[in-house]
C-alpha positions, 0 to 999 in steps of 0.5 A: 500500500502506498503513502497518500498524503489524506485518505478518504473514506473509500481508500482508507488504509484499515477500511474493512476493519470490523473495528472500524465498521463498528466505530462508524456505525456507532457515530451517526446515531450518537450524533443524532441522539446528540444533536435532539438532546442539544436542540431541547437544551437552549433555553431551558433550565438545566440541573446541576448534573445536566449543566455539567454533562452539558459541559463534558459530553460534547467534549468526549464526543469531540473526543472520539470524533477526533479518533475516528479521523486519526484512524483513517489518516492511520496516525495510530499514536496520537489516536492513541493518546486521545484515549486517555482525555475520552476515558476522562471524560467517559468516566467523568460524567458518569461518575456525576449520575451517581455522586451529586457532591460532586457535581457540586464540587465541580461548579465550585472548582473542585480540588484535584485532590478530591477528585476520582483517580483515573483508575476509577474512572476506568473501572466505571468505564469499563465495569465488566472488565477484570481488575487485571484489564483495568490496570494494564488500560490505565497504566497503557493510557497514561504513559502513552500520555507522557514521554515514557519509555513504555509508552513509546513502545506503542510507536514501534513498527517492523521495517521490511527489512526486519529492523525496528523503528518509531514511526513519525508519520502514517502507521499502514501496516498496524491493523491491531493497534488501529482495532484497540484504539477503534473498540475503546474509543467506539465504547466510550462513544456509546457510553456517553450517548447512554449517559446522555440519554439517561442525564437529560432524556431522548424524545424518539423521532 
Protein backbone atom coordinates (compact mmCIF):
# COMPACT_ATOMS: atom_id res chain seq x y z
CA UNK A 1 0.00 0.00 0.00
CA UNK A 2 1.28 3.33 -0.69
CA UNK A 3 1.53 6.55 1.28
CA UNK A 4 -1.40 9.00 0.41
CA UNK A 5 -0.94 12.40 1.86
CA UNK A 6 -5.06 12.32 3.00
CA UNK A 7 -7.04 9.20 2.82
CA UNK A 8 -10.74 9.02 2.18
CA UNK A 9 -13.25 7.34 3.43
CA UNK A 10 -13.09 4.96 0.37
CA UNK A 11 -9.30 4.38 0.21
CA UNK A 12 -8.59 4.15 3.87
CA UNK A 13 -5.94 2.12 4.69
CA UNK A 14 -7.82 -0.22 7.77
CA UNK A 15 -11.08 0.19 5.87
CA UNK A 16 -12.87 -3.05 6.27
CA UNK A 17 -11.62 -3.44 9.99
CA UNK A 18 -14.76 -4.85 11.61
CA UNK A 19 -13.34 -2.46 14.47
CA UNK A 20 -13.76 0.10 12.38
CA UNK A 21 -17.05 -0.80 10.68
CA UNK A 22 -18.40 -0.93 14.36
CA UNK A 23 -16.67 2.66 15.47
CA UNK A 24 -18.74 4.04 12.13
CA UNK A 25 -21.77 2.68 12.66
CA UNK A 26 -21.96 3.87 16.15
CA UNK A 27 -21.48 7.75 15.05
CA UNK A 28 -24.18 8.64 13.05
CA UNK A 29 -26.66 7.69 15.93
CA UNK A 30 -24.71 9.08 18.79
CA UNK A 31 -24.62 12.32 16.79
CA UNK A 32 -28.22 12.17 16.11
CA UNK A 33 -29.48 11.38 19.83
CA UNK A 34 -26.96 14.38 20.28
CA UNK A 35 -27.95 16.93 18.28
CA UNK A 36 -32.12 16.15 19.61
CA UNK A 37 -30.96 16.41 23.29
CA UNK A 38 -28.69 19.70 22.21
CA UNK A 39 -31.68 21.23 20.45
CA UNK A 40 -34.11 20.54 23.81
CA UNK A 41 -31.37 22.00 25.78
CA UNK A 42 -31.30 26.01 24.72
CA UNK A 43 -33.34 27.99 26.63
CA UNK A 44 -34.19 25.75 29.46
CA UNK A 45 -33.30 25.47 32.84
CA UNK A 46 -30.85 22.83 33.37
CA UNK A 47 -29.99 20.80 36.81
CA UNK A 48 -26.55 20.93 38.48
CA UNK A 49 -25.54 17.37 36.91
CA UNK A 50 -27.34 18.28 33.37
CA UNK A 51 -25.45 21.50 33.41
CA UNK A 52 -22.00 19.54 33.62
CA UNK A 53 -22.87 16.91 31.27
CA UNK A 54 -23.82 19.86 29.15
CA UNK A 55 -20.03 20.96 29.72
CA UNK A 56 -18.34 17.34 29.43
CA UNK A 57 -20.13 15.14 26.79
CA UNK A 58 -19.51 17.30 23.89
CA UNK A 59 -16.12 17.17 24.82
CA UNK A 60 -15.81 13.43 24.91
CA UNK A 61 -17.82 13.21 21.78
CA UNK A 62 -15.30 15.79 20.13
CA UNK A 63 -13.01 13.42 21.56
CA UNK A 64 -13.80 10.28 19.69
CA UNK A 65 -14.57 12.00 16.53
CA UNK A 66 -11.05 13.18 16.56
CA UNK A 67 -10.03 9.35 16.93
CA UNK A 68 -12.27 8.35 14.11
CA UNK A 69 -10.33 10.70 11.75
CA UNK A 70 -6.96 9.64 13.13
CA UNK A 71 -7.51 6.21 12.26
CA UNK A 72 -8.33 6.99 8.81
CA UNK A 73 -5.34 9.11 8.28
CA UNK A 74 -3.68 5.90 10.13
CA UNK A 75 -1.99 8.43 12.69
CA UNK A 76 -2.12 5.45 15.33
CA UNK A 77 -0.25 7.34 18.39
CA UNK A 78 -1.92 10.43 18.53
CA UNK A 79 -5.29 8.45 18.19
CA UNK A 80 -3.97 6.52 20.95
CA UNK A 81 -3.04 9.33 23.15
CA UNK A 82 -6.88 10.85 22.53
CA UNK A 83 -7.74 7.98 24.58
CA UNK A 84 -6.79 8.99 27.65
CA UNK A 85 -8.91 12.54 27.78
CA UNK A 86 -12.07 10.26 26.48
CA UNK A 87 -11.95 7.70 29.22
CA UNK A 88 -11.64 11.02 31.46
CA UNK A 89 -14.47 12.44 30.26
CA UNK A 90 -16.46 8.95 29.90
CA UNK A 91 -15.83 8.06 33.35
CA UNK A 92 -16.08 11.57 34.48
CA UNK A 93 -19.77 12.01 33.61
CA UNK A 94 -20.83 9.15 34.85
CA UNK A 95 -19.43 9.29 37.93
CA UNK A 96 -21.67 12.65 38.40
CA UNK A 97 -25.16 10.49 37.97
CA UNK A 98 -24.07 8.65 40.98
CA UNK A 99 -22.22 11.22 43.41
CA UNK A 100 -24.42 14.67 43.45
CA UNK A 101 -21.48 16.30 45.84
CA UNK A 102 -19.69 16.07 43.30
CA UNK A 103 -21.44 17.95 40.76
CA UNK A 104 -21.42 20.48 43.32
CA UNK A 105 -17.80 20.13 43.97
CA UNK A 106 -17.39 20.59 40.27
CA UNK A 107 -19.03 24.09 39.62
CA UNK A 108 -17.01 25.15 42.76
CA UNK A 109 -13.72 24.26 41.24
CA UNK A 110 -13.20 21.04 42.56
CA UNK A 111 -9.85 20.47 44.01
CA UNK A 112 -7.90 17.60 42.03
CA UNK A 113 -7.47 16.26 45.37
CA UNK A 114 -10.69 15.23 45.72
CA UNK A 115 -11.43 14.09 42.68
CA UNK A 116 -11.91 10.40 41.36
CA UNK A 117 -8.36 8.86 40.36
CA UNK A 118 -8.04 7.70 36.73
CA UNK A 119 -8.19 4.17 37.77
CA UNK A 120 -11.81 4.54 38.99
CA UNK A 121 -12.79 6.31 36.32
CA UNK A 122 -11.77 3.33 34.09
CA UNK A 123 -13.18 0.97 36.33
CA UNK A 124 -16.67 2.93 35.68
CA UNK A 125 -15.83 2.59 32.18
CA UNK A 126 -15.28 -0.35 31.93
CA UNK A 127 -17.44 -2.13 34.62
CA UNK A 128 -17.17 -5.60 33.02
CA UNK A 129 -13.70 -5.61 32.86
CA UNK A 130 -11.12 -7.52 35.28
CA UNK A 131 -9.29 -5.78 37.72
CA UNK A 132 -6.13 -7.05 35.74
CA UNK A 133 -7.53 -5.20 32.36
CA UNK A 134 -8.29 -2.00 34.29
CA UNK A 135 -4.94 -1.54 35.41
CA UNK A 136 -2.98 -2.54 32.43
CA UNK A 137 -5.78 0.20 30.38
CA UNK A 138 -4.98 2.82 32.78
CA UNK A 139 -1.09 2.10 33.15
CA UNK A 140 -1.44 1.92 28.86
CA UNK A 141 -3.00 5.12 28.76
CA UNK A 142 -1.31 7.34 30.92
CA UNK A 143 2.17 6.60 29.92
CA UNK A 144 1.41 6.81 26.19
CA UNK A 145 0.34 10.38 27.55
CA UNK A 146 3.69 11.06 28.89
CA UNK A 147 7.35 10.62 27.41
CA UNK A 148 7.79 7.48 28.95
CA UNK A 149 9.57 4.58 27.58
CA UNK A 150 6.92 2.24 27.98
CA UNK A 151 4.75 4.31 26.05
CA UNK A 152 6.81 4.80 23.35
CA UNK A 153 6.63 1.03 22.78
CA UNK A 154 3.39 1.69 21.18
CA UNK A 155 5.03 3.85 18.20
CA UNK A 156 7.33 0.90 17.02
CA UNK A 157 6.75 -0.74 13.84
CA UNK A 158 8.77 -3.61 11.97
CA UNK A 159 10.63 -2.30 8.75
CA UNK A 160 10.82 -4.56 5.55
CA UNK A 161 13.68 -5.28 6.42
CA UNK A 162 13.00 -6.60 9.62
CA UNK A 163 14.67 -3.99 11.70
CA UNK A 164 12.96 -1.53 14.26
CA UNK A 165 11.96 1.86 14.16
CA UNK A 166 9.32 4.93 15.76
CA UNK A 167 7.08 5.73 13.36
CA UNK A 168 6.60 9.68 12.79
CA UNK A 169 4.02 9.62 10.28
CA UNK A 170 1.45 7.29 8.95
CA UNK A 171 1.06 3.80 10.71
CA UNK A 172 -0.28 1.46 7.49
CA UNK A 173 0.52 -1.63 8.26
CA UNK A 174 -0.92 -1.70 12.22
CA UNK A 175 -4.14 -3.41 11.78
CA UNK A 176 -4.09 -4.42 15.77
CA UNK A 177 -3.34 -1.40 17.34
CA UNK A 178 -5.78 0.67 14.97
CA UNK A 179 -8.62 -2.31 16.21
CA UNK A 180 -7.61 -1.47 20.40
CA UNK A 181 -7.93 2.05 19.60
CA UNK A 182 -11.44 1.74 17.19
CA UNK A 183 -13.15 -0.67 20.14
CA UNK A 184 -12.44 1.58 23.36
CA UNK A 185 -12.89 4.80 21.78
CA UNK A 186 -16.34 3.43 19.96
CA UNK A 187 -17.25 2.07 23.68
CA UNK A 188 -16.84 5.42 25.29
CA UNK A 189 -18.82 6.71 22.47
CA UNK A 190 -21.79 4.68 23.41
CA UNK A 191 -21.31 5.27 26.88
CA UNK A 192 -21.59 8.67 26.80
CA UNK A 193 -24.60 8.64 24.13
CA UNK A 194 -26.30 6.16 27.28
CA UNK A 195 -25.02 8.67 29.54
CA UNK A 196 -26.74 11.48 27.57
CA UNK A 197 -29.62 9.55 27.25
CA UNK A 198 -30.33 8.82 30.90
CA UNK A 199 -28.92 12.58 32.29
CA UNK A 200 -31.36 14.66 30.04
CA UNK A 201 -33.53 12.22 28.33
CA UNK A 202 -34.23 11.03 24.40
CA UNK A 203 -37.65 12.17 22.53
CA UNK A 204 -37.88 9.37 19.73
CA UNK A 205 -38.08 10.51 16.04
Amino acid sequence: MSTTAVYLPGDEPYLGRESVLTFDLTIPRALEIHAEIGRRTFGAAQTPLQQAAAALIPQGVSIALSIRELIRQAYLYSAAILLRPLVERTGMVQFFTMNDEAVVAWHSGWPRASQPSFHQLVKLVMPKASEEEHDLTGQILHKLVHADPKGSVFNIFEREDGSLAFSSGKDLHQPKKADAVSVLACHCLRRLTATSVYVFGHEQT
